[in-house]
C-alpha positions in Angstrom: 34.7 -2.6 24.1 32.3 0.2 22.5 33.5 3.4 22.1 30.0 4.8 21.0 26.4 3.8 21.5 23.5 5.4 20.1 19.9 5.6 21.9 16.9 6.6 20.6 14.2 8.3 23.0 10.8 8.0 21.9 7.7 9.1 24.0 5.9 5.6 24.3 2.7 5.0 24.2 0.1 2.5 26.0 -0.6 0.6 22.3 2.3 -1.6 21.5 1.5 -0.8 18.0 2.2 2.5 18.6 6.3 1.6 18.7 6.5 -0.1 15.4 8.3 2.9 13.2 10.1 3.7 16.6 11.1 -0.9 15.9 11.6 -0.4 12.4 14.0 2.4 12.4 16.2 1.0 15.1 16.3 -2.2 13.1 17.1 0.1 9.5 20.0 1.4 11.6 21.2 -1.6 13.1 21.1 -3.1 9.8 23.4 -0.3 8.1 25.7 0.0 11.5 25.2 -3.9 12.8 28.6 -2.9 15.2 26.7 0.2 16.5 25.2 -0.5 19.8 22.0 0.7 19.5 18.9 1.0 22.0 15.4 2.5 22.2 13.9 3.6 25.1 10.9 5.4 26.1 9.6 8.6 28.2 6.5 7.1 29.6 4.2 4.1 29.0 6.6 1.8 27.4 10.0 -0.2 28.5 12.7 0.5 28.5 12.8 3.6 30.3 16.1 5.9 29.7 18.4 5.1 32.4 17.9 1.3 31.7 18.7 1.5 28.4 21.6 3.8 28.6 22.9 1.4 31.5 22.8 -1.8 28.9 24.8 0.1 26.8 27.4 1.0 29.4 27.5 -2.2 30.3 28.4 -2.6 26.5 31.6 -0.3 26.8 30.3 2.8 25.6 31.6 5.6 26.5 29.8 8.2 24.5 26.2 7.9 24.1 25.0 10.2 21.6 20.5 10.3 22.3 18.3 11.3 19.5 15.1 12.1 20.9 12.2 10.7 18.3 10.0 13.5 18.8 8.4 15.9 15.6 9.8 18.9 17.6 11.3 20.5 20.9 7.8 19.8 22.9 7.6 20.2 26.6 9.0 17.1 27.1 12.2 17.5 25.3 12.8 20.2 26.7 11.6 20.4 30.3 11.9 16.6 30.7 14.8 15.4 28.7 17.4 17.5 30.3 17.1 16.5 33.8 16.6 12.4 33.1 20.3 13.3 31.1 21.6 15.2 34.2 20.9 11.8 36.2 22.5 9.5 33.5 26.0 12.1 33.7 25.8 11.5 37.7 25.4 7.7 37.4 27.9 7.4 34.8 30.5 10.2 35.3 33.0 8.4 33.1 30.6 8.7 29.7 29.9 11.9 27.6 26.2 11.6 27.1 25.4 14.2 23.5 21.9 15.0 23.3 21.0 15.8 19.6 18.0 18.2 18.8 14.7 16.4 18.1 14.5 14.2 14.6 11.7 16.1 13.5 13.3 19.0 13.5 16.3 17.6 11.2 15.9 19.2 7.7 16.3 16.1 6.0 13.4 14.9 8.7 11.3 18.0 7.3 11.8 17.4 3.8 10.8 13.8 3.6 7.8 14.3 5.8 6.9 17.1 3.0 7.5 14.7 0.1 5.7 11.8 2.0 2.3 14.1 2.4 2.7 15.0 -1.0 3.0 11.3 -2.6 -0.5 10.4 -0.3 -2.1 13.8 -1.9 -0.9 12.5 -5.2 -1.9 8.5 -4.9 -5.3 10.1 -3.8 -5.7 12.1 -6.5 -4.6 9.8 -8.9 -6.3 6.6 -7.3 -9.4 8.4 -5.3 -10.4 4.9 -4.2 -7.5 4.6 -1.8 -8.8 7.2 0.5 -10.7 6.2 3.7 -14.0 6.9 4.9 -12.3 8.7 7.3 -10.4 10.9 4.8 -13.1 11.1 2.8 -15.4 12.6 5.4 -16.4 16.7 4.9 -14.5 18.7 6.6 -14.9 21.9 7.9 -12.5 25.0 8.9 -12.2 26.2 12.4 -12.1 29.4 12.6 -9.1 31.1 14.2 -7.7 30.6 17.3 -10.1 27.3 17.9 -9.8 23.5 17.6 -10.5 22.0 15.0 -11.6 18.8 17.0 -15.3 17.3 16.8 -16.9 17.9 20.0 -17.1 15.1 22.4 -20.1 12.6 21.4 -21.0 13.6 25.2 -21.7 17.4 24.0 -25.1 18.9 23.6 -24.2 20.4 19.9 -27.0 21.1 17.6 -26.6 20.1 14.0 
């Protein structure tokens, strides 16, 4: 039996790809805590969904699962759509504390490797130009305030 279990809550996506940090930190973790029970679950898209992978781990013996949710910040989903999918998981499982953290991006530690991460791929650019993309390499130009920066659809009848 499992006193604690630990599920991370990522958004999900329709690409498969698109869960492969989501994959590799779960593994990093379960590889520094291999007696942690560990799941990842997602919002939409993907599977599992939250109350399945909660339920594994009850079925594990936890009885406090602490839920990091994998999102950059406090968006509308974590917190308009978290809080009631955690309400559900406390009435299914009244005999577990469920502790939902604040969202990973918003962890300092999150914030300061994300800065030093954009400034080693500003600095292997500089250093090695031929490493950028054509993408990355293409002009770019400011929007002004208060609109998107976004191309217009290839459907728009823009000028040049």
């Amino acid at each position: 039996m499992h006193g604690d279990g630990l599920l991370l809550f990522a958004h999900g996506a329709r690409d498969p790809a698109w869960a492969t940090p989501f994959q590799a930190i779960a593994a990093d973790l379960q590889a520094r805590q291999p007696d942690l029970p560990l799941a990842l679950a997602y919002l939409e898209l993907m599977t599992p969904d939250l109350a399945t992978a909660a339920g594994a781990l009850v079925a594990l013996g936890c009885r406090r699962i602490q839920i990091v949710p994998m999102f950059l910040g406090a968006s509308g989903h974590v917190r308009k759509d978290v809080p009631p999918l955690v309400e559900a998981l406390r009435r299914e499982h009244p005999a577990v504390l469920f502790i939902v953290h604040d969202a990973i991006g918003e962890q300092p530690s999150v914030i300061r490797a994300m800065a030093a991460a954009t400034l080693d791929l500003v600095s292997a650019t500089v250093e090695h130009p031929r490493l950028t993309s054509a993408l990355a390499t293409a002009p770019v130009k400011a929007a002004p305030a208060g609109t998107s920066a976004s191309p217009p659809p290839p459907s728009s009848n823009t000028q040049p």
